[in-house]
C-alpha positions in Angstrom: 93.0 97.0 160.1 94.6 93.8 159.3 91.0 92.4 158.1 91.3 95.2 155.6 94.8 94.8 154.5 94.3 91.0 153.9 91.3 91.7 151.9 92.9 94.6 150.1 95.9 91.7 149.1 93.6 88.9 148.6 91.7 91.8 145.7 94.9 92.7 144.6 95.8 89.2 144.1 92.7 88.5 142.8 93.4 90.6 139.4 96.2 88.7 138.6 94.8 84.8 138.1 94.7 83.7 134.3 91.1 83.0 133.0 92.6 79.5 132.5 92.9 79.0 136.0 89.1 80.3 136.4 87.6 78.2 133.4 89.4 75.5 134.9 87.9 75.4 138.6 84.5 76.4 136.8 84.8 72.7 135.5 85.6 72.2 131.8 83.9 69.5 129.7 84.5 66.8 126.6 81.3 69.1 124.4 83.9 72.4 125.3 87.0 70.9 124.7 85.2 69.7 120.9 84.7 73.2 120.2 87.7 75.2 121.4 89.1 71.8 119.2 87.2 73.3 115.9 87.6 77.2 116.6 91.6 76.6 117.5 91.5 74.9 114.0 90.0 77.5 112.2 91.5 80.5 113.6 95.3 78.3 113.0 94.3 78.3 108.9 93.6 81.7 109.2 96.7 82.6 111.0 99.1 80.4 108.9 99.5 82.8 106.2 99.1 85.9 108.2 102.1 85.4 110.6 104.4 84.3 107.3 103.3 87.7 105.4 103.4 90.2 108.6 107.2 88.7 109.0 108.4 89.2 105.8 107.0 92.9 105.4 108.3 93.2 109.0 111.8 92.7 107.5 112.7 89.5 108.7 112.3 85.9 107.7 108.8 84.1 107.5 109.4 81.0 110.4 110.1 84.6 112.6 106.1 85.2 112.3 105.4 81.4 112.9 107.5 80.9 115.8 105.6 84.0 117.2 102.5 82.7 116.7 103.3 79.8 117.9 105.0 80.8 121.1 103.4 83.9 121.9 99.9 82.7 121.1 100.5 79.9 123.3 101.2 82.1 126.5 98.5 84.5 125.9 95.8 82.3 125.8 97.6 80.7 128.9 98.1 83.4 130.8 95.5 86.0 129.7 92.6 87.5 131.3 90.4 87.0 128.4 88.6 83.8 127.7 89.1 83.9 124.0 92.1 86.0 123.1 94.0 85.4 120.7 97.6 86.1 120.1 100.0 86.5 117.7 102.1 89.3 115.5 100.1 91.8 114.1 100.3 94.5 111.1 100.4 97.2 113.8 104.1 96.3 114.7 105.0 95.9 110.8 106.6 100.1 110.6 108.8 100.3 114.4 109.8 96.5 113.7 111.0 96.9 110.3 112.6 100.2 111.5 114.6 98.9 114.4 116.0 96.2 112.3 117.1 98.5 109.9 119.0 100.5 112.4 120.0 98.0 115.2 119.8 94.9 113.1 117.8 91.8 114.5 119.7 91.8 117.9 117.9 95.2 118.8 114.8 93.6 118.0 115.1 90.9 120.2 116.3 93.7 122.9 113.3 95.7 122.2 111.2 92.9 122.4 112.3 92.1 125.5 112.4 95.6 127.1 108.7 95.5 125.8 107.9 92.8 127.1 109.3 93.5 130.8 107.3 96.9 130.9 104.1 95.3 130.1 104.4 92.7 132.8 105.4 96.1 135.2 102.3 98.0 133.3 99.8 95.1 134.4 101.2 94.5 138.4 100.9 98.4 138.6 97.3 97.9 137.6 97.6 100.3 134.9 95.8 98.3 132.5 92.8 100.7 133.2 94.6 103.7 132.6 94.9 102.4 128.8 90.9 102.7 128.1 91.4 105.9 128.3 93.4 106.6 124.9 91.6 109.4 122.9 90.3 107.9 119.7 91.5 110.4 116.9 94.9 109.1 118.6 94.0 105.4 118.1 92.4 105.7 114.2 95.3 108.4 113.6 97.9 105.9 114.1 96.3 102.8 112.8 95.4 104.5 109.6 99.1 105.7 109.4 100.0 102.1 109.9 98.3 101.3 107.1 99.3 103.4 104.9 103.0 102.5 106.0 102.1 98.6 105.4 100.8 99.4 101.9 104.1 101.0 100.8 106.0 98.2 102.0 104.3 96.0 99.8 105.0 97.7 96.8 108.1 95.9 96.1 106.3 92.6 95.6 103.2 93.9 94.1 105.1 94.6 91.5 108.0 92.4 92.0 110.3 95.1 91.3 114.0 94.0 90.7 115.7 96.3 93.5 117.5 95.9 96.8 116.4 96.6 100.2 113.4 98.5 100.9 114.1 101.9 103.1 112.7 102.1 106.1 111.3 105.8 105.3 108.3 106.8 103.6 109.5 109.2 100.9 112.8 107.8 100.6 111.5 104.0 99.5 109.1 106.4 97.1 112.0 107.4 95.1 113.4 104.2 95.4 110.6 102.9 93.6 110.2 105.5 91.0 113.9 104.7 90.3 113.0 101.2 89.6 109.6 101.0 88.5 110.9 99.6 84.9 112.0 96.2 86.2 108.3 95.9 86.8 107.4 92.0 86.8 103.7 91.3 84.7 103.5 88.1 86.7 103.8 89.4 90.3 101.1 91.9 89.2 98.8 89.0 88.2 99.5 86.7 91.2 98.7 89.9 93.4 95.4 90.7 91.1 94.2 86.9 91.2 95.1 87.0 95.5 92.8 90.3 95.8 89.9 88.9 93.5 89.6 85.8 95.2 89.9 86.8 99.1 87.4 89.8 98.4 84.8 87.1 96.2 85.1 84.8 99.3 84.9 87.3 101.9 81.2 88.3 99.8 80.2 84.8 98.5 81.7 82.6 101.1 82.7 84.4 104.6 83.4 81.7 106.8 85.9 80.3 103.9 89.7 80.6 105.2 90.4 83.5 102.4 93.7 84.1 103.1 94.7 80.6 103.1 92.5 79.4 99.6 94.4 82.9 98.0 97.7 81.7 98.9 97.2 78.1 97.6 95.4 78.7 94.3 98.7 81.7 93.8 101.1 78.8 94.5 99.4 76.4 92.3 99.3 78.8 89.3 102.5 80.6 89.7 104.0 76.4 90.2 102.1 75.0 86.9 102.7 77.6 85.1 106.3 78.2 85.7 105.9 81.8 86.1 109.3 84.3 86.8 107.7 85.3 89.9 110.0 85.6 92.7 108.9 83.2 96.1 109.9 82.3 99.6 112.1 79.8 98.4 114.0 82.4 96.2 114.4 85.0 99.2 114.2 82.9 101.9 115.6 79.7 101.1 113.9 76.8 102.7 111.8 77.3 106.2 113.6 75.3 109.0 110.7 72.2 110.0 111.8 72.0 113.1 111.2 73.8 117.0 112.8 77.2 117.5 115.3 77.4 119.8 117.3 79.4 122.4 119.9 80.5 119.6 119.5 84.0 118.9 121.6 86.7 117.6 124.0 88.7 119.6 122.1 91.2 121.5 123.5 94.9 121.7 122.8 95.7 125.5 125.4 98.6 125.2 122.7 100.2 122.4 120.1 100.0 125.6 119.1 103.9 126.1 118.9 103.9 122.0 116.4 101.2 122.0 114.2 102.7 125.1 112.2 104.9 122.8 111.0 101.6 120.2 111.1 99.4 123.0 107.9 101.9 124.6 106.1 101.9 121.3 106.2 98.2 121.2 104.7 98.0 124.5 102.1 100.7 124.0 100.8 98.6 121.0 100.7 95.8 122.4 98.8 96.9 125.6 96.4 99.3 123.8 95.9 96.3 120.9 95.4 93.7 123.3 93.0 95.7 125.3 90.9 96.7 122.7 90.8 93.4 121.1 89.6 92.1 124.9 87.1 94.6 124.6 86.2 94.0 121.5 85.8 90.6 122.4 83.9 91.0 125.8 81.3 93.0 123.6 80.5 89.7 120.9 80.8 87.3 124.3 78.9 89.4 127.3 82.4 88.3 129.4 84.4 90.4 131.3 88.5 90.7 130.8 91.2 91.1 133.4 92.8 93.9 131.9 96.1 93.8 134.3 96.1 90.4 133.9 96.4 90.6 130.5 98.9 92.9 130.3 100.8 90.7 132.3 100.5 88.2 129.8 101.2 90.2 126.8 104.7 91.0 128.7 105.2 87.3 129.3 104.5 86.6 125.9 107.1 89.0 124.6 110.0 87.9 126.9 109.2 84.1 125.4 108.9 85.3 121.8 112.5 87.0 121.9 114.0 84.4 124.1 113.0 82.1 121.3 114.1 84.5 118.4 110.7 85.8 117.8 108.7 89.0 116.9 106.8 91.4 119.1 103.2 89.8 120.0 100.1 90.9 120.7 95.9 90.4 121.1 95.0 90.4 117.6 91.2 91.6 116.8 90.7 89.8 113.8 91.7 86.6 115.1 90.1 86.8 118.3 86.5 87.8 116.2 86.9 84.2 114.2 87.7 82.4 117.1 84.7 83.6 119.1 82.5 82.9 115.9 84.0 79.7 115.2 82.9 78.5 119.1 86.0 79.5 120.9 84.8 80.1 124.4 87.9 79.6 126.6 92.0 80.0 126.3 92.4 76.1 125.3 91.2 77.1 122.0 93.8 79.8 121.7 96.5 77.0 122.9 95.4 74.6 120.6 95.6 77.4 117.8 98.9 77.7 118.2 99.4 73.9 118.5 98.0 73.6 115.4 100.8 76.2 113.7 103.3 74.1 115.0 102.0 71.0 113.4 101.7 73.1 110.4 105.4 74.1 110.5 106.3 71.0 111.4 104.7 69.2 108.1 104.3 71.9 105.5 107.4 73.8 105.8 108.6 72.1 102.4 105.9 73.4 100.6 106.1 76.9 101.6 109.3 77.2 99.6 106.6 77.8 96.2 104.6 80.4 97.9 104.8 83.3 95.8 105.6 86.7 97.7 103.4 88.7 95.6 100.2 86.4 97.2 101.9 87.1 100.9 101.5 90.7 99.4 97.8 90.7 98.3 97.0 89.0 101.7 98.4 92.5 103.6 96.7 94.4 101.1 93.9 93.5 102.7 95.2 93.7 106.1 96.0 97.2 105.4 92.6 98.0 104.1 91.0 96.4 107.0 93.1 98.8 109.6 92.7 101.9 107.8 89.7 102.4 109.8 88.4 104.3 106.6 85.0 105.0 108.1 86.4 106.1 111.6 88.6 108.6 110.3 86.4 110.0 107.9 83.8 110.6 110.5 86.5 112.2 112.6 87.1 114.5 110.3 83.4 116.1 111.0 84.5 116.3 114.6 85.8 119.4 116.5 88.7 121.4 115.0 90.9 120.2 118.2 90.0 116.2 117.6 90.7 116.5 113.8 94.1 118.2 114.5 95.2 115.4 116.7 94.0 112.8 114.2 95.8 114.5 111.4 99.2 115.2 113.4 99.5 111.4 114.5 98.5 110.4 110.9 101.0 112.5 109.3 103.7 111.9 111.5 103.1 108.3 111.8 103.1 108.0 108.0 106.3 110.6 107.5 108.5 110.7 110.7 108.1 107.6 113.1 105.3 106.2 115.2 107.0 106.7 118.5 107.2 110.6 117.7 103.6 110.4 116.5 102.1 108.7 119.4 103.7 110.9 122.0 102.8 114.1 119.8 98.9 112.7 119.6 98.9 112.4 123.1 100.2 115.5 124.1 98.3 117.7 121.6 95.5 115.9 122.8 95.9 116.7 126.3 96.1 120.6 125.9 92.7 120.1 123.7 91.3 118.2 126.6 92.5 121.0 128.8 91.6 123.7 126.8 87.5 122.7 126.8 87.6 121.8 130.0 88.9 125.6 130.9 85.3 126.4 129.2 83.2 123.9 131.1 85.1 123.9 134.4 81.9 125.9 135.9 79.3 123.3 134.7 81.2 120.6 135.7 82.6 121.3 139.1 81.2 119.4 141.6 79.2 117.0 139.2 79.3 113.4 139.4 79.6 111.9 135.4 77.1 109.6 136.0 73.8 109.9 138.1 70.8 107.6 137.9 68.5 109.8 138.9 65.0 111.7 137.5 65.2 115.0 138.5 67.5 118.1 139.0 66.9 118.4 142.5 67.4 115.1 145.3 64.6 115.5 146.9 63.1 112.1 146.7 64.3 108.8 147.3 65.6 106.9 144.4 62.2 104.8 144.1 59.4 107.4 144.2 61.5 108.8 141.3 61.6 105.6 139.6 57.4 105.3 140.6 55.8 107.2 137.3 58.2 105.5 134.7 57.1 102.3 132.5 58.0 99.0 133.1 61.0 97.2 132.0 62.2 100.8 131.6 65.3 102.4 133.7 67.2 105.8 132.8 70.4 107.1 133.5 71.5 110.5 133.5 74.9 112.2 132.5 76.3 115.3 133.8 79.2 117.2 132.8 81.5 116.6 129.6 81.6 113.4 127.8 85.1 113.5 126.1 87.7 111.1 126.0 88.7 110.8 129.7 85.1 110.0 130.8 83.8 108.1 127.8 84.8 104.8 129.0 82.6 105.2 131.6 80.0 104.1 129.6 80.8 100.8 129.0 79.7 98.7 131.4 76.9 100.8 132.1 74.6 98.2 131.1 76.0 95.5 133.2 74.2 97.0 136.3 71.1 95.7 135.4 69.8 92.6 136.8 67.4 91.9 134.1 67.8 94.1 131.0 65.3 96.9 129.8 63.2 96.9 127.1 63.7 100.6 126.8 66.9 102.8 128.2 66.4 106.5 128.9 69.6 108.5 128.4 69.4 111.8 129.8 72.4 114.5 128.5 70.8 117.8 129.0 73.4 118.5 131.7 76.2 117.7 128.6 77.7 120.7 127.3 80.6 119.4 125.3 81.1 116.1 123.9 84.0 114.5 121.3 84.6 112.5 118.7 85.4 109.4 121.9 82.3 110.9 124.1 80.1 109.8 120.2 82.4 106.8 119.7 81.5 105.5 123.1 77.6 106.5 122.9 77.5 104.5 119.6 79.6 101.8 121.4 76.3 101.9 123.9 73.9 102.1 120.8 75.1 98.7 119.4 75.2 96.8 122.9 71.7 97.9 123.4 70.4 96.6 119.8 72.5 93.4 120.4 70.3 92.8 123.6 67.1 94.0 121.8 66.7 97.6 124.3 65.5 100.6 122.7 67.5 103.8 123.2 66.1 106.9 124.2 68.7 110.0 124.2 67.1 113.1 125.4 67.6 116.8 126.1 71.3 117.3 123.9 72.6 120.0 124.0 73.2 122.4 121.1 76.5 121.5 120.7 76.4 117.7 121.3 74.0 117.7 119.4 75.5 119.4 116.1 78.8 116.8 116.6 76.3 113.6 116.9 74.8 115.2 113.4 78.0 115.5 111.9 79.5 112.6 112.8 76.8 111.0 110.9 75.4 109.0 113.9 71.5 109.0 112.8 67.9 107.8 114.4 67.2 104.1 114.0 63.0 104.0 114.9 62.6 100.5 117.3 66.5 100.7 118.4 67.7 104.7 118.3 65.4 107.6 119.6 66.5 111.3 120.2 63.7 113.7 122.1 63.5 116.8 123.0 63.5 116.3 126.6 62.8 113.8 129.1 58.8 113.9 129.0 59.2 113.1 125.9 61.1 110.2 126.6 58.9 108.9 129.1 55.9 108.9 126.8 57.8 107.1 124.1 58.9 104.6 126.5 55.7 103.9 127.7 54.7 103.3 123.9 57.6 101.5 122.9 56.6 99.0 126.2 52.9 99.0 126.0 52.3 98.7 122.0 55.9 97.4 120.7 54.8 96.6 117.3 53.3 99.8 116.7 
């Protein structure tokens, strides 16, 4: 018994050690160090302008969204269970940050933040990090594309560098308050936004792996500069950015205002664990690595304490920066602590400069963020799902965009819990007593699991799924692959025992689609269902010949397989 408590301890523990720590003892070289050198470099340029931009449209000052960066990027690559996370503020937070300081000034942010913070670092030593896969999708795309929409209308100020006072926090209110002044329209902010857009969206087609963002922002300066134009910029808001470390000094902090600030304090968290963990996955998929998920919400908490002891924003994993890291070479956390290494440098030796940045630049650059997380494809595609997943995506869109993000995240949830209840009330008799997931060939157990396996094809294996593949189950899928010694050329899957799937159950099967044609397997689905099969159809998710199949049935299957194998160019 005490064998089995010391190993239970010693697996517990074993969750919680920073893939530092692992890279580390695995030995790390002069040829690895170069390269997190180059990636940390390049994701830092892409950063710069992102963390100045998400501040300011956050409400707050632009050295707020570098000292985050700089900070909070540190300890998440430090601390992290990814490899190649990387942290830093992120558009998500722009519409609950903005809100709080509005209401509870910057001293309830740095309470939230720290609240936040502390329930993450609970979330991950409870091992709930798992628990968070299991967020239904229309949830996740309803509240990001809200987001978006919310970070778009806070931009409309410096788009069109309208002479008015502070922006209000609501949607329809700051409407009307631009309708009101939509005369004191400046021609020059408009242009300096126009030339921003044209030239991140020509480099992002002609020349992808230039820094966008960064080039947009300098050639803005430089012609809003030479030209003198009566465009208002950092400088004129702002004043000049301090060029020095942030310190300890923060404002007063309203612990009285503590049961207020409970509700934002949660959605801050939630973010930042669902971001964080998505961006891991995200990141395990383009790597073939495997993140600690309770470690890294253990990280995301630490993270947030540091950023709001240090006056900072609320951090997270952020998906776009973590995707250029990993492309640039990044393959462990010292290039995520060099990243933010590099900010400080930055800050420490450009801070001058940024006094000529025009705003209505910062406000082409989250354009673009915003465009990027309206997950435009996603949501459209939900909308061809089931009447139940395109309520919940509509409700936490709605409410996200016209109430508050807290109200629209526990709303999504909840609604989609009684539609996840009310389908399972219909398929509780075909799934009771099923496994999800059962590898084998036939109905009936009769034979062991290799006579079954005797008649397929080489480098073939199949898998079979039983019972509803919706939201709660779909992340089962993921590391389905990963049980493979060697992989297939060709992957059976079998769903005629699937009665009902969702718009996450399709989400998660394309998910599988794209890991297969990434490690050159063919993809057999067989025997769908009438009704899985009219959702895959209408969520647009088509036949690919050489990487997608669908058959009738698993005959079928098995004699494509064995074509697929023996004649592959065929």
């Amino acid at each position: 018994m005490s064998n089995l408590m010391e190993f239970d301890r010693r697996q517990y523990l074993g969750m919680f050690v920073p893939k530092l720590v692992t890279v580390l003892r695995e030995g790390y070289t002069a040829k690895m160090f170069r390269a997190d050198a180059v990636a940390g470099l390049t994701v830092a340029i892409v950063a710069l302008p992102l963390a100045m931009a998400l501040a300011i449209a956050s409400g707050t000052t632009p050295d707020k969204g570098l000292h985050t960066a700089i900070i909070a990027g540190f300890l998440i690559s430090a601390l992290g269970g990814s490899r190649v996370q990387i942290g830093g503020p992120t558009a998500a937070f722009i519409p609950v940050v903005f809100a709080v300081i509005v209401k509870f000034g910057y001293g309830g942010l740095i309470l939230c933040t720290l609240l936040a913070g502390l329930m993450l670092i609970v979330a991950g030593l409870l091992r709930l990090g798992t628990l968070m896969k299991y967020m239904p999708q229309p949830v996740v795309t309803g509240f990001t594309s809200g987001i978006a929409v919310s970070i778009f209308s806070s931009q409309v100020k410096d788009i069109l560098g309208l002479k008015m006072g502070a922006v209000p926090a609501d949607f329809l209110p700051r409407w009307e308050s631009f309708a009101k002044h939509i005369g004191t329209t400046q021609p020059a902010a408009v242009l300096l936004t126009v030339v921003g857009l044209v030239v991140i969206f020509g480099l992002r087609k002609w020349k992808p792996n230039w820094p966008g963002f960064l080039i947009a922002l300098i050639l803005c300066t430089a012609i809003c500069t030479l030209f003198a134009l009566p465009a208002e910029t950092i400088g004129t808001r702002f004043g000049n950015l301090p060029s020095a470390l942030p310190d300890f000094s923060f404002p007063h902090i309203p612990f009285e205002r503590t049961m207020e600030l409970l509700p934002s304090s949660f959605t801050i968290a939630f973010l930042a664990g669902v971001e964080s963990l998505l961006s891991a996955v995200v990141a395990d998929g383009m790597t073939g690595g495997r993140h600690r998920s309770n470690m890294e919400l253990v990280a995301q908490g630490a993270a947030n304490v540091g950023s709001a002891l240090f006056g900072g924003l609320p951090a997270t994993g952020a998906i776009a920066r973590t995707a250029t890291n990993i492309r640039s070479g990044g393959r462990t956390p010292i290039a995520g602590m060099m990243h933010a290494g590099y900010l400080l440098v930055f800050m420490l030796v450009l801070a001058p400069l940024m006094h000529y940045v025009p705003l209505a630049a910062l406000a082409a650059v989250l354009l673009v963020v915003a465009w990027n997380m309206s997950e435009y494809e996603n949501f459209r595609n939900t909308l061809s799902a089931p009447k139940g997943d395109r309520l919940v995506l509509l409700l936490t869109f709605l409410l996200t965009v016209f109430v508050d993000l807290t109200v629209a995240i526990q709303v999504g949830i909840v609604v989609a819990a009684f539609v996840f209840m009310f389908r399972m009330s219909e398929a509780v008799e075909i799934s009771s007593g099923v496994k999800l997931i059962d590898d084998d060939l036939r109905p009936d157990h009769s034979r062991d699991d290799s006579d079954q396996r005797a008649h397929l094809p080489r480098d073939t294996e199949v898998y079979q799924i039983s019972g509803p593949l919706f939201f709660g189950t779909a992340n089962r899928l993921d590391n389905l692959l990963d049980q493979f010694l060697s992989p297939p050329k060709v992957f059976i899957l079998r769903m005629r025992l699937v009665p009902v799937i969702d718009a996450s159950g399709v989400h998660a099967l394309q998910k599988l689609a794209d890991r297969c044609h990434r490690k050159n397997i063919v993809l057999i689905v067989s025997g769908l269902q009438e009704q899985p099969n009219r959702i895959i159809a209408q969520m647009h998710w088509q036949e690919h010949p050489g990487e997608l199949h669908f058959v009738a049935n698993f005959d079928h299957a098995v004699q494509l397989a064995r074509r697929l194998v023996e004649h592959p160019q065929a």
